[in-house]
LUMDREN-93378 format. One record per residue (C-alpha): residue in one letter; residue number from 1; x, y, z. Coordinates in steps of 0.05 Angstrom, whole numbers, plus 5000, padded with zeros to 4 digits. Layout:
@residu:A	num:NUM	px:X	py:Y	pz:Z
...
***
This chain:
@residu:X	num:1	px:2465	py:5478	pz:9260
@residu:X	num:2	px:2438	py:5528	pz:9308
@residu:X	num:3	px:2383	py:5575	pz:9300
@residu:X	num:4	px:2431	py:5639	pz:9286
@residu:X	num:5	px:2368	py:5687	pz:9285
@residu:X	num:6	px:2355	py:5662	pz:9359
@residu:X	num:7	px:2419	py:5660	pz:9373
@residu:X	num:8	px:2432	py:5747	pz:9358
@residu:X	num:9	px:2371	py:5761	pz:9403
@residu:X	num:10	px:2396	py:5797	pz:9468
@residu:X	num:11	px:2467	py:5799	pz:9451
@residu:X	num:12	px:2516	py:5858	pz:9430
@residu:X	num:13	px:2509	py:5897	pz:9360
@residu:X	num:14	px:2580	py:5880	pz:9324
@residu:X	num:15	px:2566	py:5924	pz:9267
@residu:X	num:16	px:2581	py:5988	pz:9315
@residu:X	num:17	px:2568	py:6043	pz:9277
@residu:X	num:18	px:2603	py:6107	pz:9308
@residu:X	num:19	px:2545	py:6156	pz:9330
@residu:X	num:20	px:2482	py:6105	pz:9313
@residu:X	num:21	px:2492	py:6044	pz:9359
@residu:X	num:22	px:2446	py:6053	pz:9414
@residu:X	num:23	px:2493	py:5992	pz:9450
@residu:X	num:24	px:2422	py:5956	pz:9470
@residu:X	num:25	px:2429	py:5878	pz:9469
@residu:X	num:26	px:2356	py:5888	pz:9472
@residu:X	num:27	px:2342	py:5906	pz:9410
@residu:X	num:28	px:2396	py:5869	pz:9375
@residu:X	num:29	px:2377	py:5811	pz:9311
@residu:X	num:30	px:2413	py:5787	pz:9254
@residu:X	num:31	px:2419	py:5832	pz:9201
@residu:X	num:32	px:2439	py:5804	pz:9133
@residu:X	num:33	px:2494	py:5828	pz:9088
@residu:X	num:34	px:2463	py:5834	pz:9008
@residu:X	num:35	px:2513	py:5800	pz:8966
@residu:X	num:36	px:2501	py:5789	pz:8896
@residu:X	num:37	px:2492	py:5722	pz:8875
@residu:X	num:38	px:2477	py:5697	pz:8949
@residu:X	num:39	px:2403	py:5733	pz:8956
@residu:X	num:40	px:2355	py:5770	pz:8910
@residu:X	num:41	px:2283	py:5794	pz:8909
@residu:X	num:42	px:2242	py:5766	pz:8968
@residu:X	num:43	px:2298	py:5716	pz:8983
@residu:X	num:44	px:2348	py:5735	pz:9044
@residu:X	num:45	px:2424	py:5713	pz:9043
@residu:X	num:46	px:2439	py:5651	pz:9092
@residu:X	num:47	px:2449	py:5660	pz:9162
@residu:X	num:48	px:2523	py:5652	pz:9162
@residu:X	num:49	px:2523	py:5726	pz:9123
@residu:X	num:50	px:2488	py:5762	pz:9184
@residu:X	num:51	px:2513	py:5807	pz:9233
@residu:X	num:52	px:2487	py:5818	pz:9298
@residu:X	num:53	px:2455	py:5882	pz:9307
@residu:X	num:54	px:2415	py:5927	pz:9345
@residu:X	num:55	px:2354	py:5971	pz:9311
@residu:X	num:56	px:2399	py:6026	pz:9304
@residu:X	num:57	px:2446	py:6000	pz:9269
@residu:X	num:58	px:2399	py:5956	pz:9228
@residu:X	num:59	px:2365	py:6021	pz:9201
@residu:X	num:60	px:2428	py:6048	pz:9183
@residu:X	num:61	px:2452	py:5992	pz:9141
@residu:X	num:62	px:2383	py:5983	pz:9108
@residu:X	num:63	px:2381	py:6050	pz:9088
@residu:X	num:64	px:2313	py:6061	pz:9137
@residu:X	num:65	px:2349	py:6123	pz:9163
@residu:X	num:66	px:2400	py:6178	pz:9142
@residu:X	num:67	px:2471	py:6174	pz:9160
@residu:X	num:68	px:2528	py:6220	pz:9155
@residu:X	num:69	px:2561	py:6164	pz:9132
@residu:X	num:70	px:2569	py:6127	pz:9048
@residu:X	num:71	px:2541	py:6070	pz:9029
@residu:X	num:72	px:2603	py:6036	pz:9016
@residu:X	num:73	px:2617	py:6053	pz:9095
@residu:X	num:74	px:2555	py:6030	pz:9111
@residu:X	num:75	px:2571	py:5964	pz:9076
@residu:X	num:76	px:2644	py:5953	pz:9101
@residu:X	num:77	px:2622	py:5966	pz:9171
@residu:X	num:78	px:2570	py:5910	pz:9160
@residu:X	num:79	px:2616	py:5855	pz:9127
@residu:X	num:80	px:2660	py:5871	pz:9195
@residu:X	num:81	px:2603	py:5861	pz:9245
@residu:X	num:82	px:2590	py:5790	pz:9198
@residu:X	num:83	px:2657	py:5783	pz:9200
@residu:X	num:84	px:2657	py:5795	pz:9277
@residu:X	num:85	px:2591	py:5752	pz:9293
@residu:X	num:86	px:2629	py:5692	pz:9252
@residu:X	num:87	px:2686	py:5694	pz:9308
@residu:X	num:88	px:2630	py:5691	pz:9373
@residu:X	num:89	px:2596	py:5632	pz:9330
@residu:X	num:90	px:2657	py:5591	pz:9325
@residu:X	num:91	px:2678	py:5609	pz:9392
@residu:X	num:92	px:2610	py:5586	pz:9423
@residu:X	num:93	px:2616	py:5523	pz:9379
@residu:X	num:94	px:2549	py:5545	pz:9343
@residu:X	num:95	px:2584	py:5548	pz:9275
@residu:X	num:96	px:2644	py:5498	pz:9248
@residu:X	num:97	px:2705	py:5518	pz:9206
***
């Protein structure tokens, strides 16, 4: 399987948080999505549960930065950019179904 860190560098946030995207490809990694029983203390979730993200966005979700917005927000705008980032994987033939 490919190298989906690698693969989110330089490429367009799909977590798109209204009024904190910065919309820099530059900037953008995979961000991971916390799920309980998939991750814990010092151990990240798999690459198939990241979004691709830019800083901005990444801070949001991570709680690095205020936001107007809820955590539960937060979250369910992060399971959509995984969500999102799943499609351009299988697209690009990176991931299989």
């Amino acid at each position: 399987m490919a190298d989906l860190r690698k693969e989110a560098r330089s490429r367009e946030c799909q977590i798109r948080i209204p009024g904190i995207c910065n919309g820099n490809p530059e900037t953008s990694v995979l961000a991971h999505y916390r799920l309980a029983g998939t991750c814990g203390t010092g151990i990240k979730p798999d690459d198939m549960q990241g979004a691709i993200a830019c800083n901005c966005c990444h801070d949001a979700i991570d709680g690095r930065v205020k936001t107007e917005y809820s955590h539960d927000e937060l979250r369910l705008m992060h399971a959509e950019g995984v969500m999102r980032t799943l499609a351009i994987w299988k697209k690009e033939g990176l991931v299989k179904s």
